[in-house]
GUVEXPA-540646 format. One record per residue: residue number from 1; residue in three letters; x, z, y of N, C-alpha, C in turn. Coordinates in steps of 0.05 Angstrom, whole numbers. Layout:
BEGIN
R   resi   resn      npx      npz      npy     capx     capz     capy      cpx      cpz      cpy
R    NUM    ALA        X        Z        Y        X        Z        Y        X        Z        Y
...
//
This chain:
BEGIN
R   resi   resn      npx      npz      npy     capx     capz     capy      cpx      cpz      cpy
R      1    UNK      -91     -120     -318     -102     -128     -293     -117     -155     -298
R      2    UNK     -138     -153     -293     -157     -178     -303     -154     -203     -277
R      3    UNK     -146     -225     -286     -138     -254     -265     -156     -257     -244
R      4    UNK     -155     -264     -226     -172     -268     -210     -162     -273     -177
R      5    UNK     -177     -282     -162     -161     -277     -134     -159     -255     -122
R      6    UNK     -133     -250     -105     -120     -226     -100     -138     -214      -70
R      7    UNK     -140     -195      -67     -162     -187      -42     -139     -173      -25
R      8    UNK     -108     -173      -31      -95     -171      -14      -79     -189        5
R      9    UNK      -78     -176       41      -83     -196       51      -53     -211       53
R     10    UNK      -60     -235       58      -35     -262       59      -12     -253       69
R     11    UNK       13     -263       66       39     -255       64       39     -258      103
R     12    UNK       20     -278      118       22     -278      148        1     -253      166
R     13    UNK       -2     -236      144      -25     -217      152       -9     -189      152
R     14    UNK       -3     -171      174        6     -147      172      -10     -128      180
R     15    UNK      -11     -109      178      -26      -83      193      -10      -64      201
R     16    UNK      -24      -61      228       -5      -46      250      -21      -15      253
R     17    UNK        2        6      244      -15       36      251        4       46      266
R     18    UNK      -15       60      282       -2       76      296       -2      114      292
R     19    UNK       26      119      300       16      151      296       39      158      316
R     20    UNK       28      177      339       43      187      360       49      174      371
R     21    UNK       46      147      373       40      135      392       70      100      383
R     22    UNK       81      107      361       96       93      349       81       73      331
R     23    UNK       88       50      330       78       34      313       89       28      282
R     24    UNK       80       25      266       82       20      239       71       -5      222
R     25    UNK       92      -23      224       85      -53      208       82      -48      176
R     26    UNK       63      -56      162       63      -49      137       52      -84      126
R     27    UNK       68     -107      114       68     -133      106       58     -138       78
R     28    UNK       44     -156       74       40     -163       41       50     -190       33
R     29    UNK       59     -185        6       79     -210       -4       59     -219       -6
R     30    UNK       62     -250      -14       46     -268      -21       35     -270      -47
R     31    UNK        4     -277      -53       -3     -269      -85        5     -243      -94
R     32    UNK        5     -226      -80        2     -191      -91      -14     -181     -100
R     33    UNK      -16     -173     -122      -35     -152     -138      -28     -135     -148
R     34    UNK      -44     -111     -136      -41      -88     -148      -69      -71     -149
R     35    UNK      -68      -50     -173      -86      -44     -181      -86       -9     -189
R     36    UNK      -96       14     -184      -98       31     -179     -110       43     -203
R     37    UNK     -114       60     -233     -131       72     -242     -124      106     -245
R     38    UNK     -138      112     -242     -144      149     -236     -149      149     -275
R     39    UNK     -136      161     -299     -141      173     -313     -146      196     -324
R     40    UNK     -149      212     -305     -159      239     -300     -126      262     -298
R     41    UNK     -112      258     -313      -91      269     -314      -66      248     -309
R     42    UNK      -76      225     -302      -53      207     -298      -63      183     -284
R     43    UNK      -44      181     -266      -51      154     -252      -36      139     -256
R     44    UNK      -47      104     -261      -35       82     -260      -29       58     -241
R     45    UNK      -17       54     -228       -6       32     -220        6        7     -231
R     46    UNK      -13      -16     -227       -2      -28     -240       -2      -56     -221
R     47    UNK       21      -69     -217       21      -92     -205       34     -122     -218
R     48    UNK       32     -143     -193       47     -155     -209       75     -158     -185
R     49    UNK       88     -171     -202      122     -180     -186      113     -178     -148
R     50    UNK       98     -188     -133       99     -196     -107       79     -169     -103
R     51    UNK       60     -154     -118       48     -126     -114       73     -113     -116
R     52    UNK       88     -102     -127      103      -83     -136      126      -83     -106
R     53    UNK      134     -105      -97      158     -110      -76      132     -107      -45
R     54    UNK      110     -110      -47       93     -102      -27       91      -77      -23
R     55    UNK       75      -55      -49       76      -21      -54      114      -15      -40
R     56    UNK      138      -25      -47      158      -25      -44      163      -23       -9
R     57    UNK      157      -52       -6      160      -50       29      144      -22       50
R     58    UNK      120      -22       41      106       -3       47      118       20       40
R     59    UNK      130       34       28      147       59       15      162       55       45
R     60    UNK      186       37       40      217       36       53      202       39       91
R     61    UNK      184       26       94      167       24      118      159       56      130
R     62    UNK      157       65      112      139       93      120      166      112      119
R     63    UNK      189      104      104      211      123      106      227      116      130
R     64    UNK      225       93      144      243       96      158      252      111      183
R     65    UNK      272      103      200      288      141      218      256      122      236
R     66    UNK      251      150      252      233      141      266      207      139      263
R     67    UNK      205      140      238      175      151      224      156      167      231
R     68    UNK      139      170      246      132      203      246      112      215      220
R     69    UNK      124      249      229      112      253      196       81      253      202
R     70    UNK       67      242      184       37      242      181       26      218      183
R     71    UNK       46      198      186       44      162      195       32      158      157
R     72    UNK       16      146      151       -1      131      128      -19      115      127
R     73    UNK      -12      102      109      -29       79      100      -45       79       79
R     74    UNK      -77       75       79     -101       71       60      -98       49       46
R     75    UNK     -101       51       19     -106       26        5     -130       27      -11
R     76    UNK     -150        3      -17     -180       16      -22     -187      -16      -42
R     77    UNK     -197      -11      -58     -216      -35      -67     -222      -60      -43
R     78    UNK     -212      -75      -48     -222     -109      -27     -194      -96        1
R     79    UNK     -189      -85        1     -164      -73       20     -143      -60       13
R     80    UNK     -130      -91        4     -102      -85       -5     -107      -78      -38
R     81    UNK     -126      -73      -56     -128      -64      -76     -146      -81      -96
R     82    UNK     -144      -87     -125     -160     -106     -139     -186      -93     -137
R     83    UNK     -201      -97     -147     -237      -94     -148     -233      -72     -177
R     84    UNK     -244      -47     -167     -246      -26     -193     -228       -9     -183
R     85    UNK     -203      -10     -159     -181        4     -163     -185       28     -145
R     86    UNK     -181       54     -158     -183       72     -145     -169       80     -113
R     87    UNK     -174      102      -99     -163       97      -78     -130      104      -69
R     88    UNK     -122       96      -62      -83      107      -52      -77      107      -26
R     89    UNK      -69      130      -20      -61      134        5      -30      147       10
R     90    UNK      -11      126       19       15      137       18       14      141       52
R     91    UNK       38      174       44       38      182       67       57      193       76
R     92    UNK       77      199       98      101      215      102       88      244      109
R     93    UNK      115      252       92      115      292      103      141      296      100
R     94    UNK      147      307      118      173      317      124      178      351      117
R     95    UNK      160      361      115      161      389      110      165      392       84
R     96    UNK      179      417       89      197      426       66      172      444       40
//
């Protein structure tokens, strides 16, 4: 992951989604980087310490009771993601 400033947003910055009408707080640690590469048969994730417990919150966030299924979050280059990083979208499904 090449140094640089992090384009994810500040640890006082959350994003609020909604699905069914429930809200979903999704928080970023402070100095988070993380970085996304598509290798055609394998994808990488790669973050650092305060990226990795961010990807983390966002997981435990989207699992919790109360969730609804189809509630997700976009993560994109300059949003939430380093510059180059492919795109990720975590998402709940409940079906079997």
């Amino acid at each position: 992951m090449p140094p640089g400033p992090s384009p994810a947003p500040s640890t006082s910055t959350q994003v609020t989604a909604f699905t069914d009408g429930v809200a979903t707080v999704f928080t970023w640690e402070e100095g988070a980087r993380i970085e996304v590469r598509n290798l055609g048969r394998e994808i990488v994730i790669e973050a650092n310490s305060a990226g990795l417990k961010t990807l983390a919150g966002h997981l435990l966030t989207l699992a919790q009771d109360g969730t609804p299924d189809g509630a997700h979050l976009h993560l994109e280059e300059h949003n939430g993601l380093e510059a180059g990083s492919a795109s990720l979208v975590l998402e709940r499904c409940d079906d079997e």
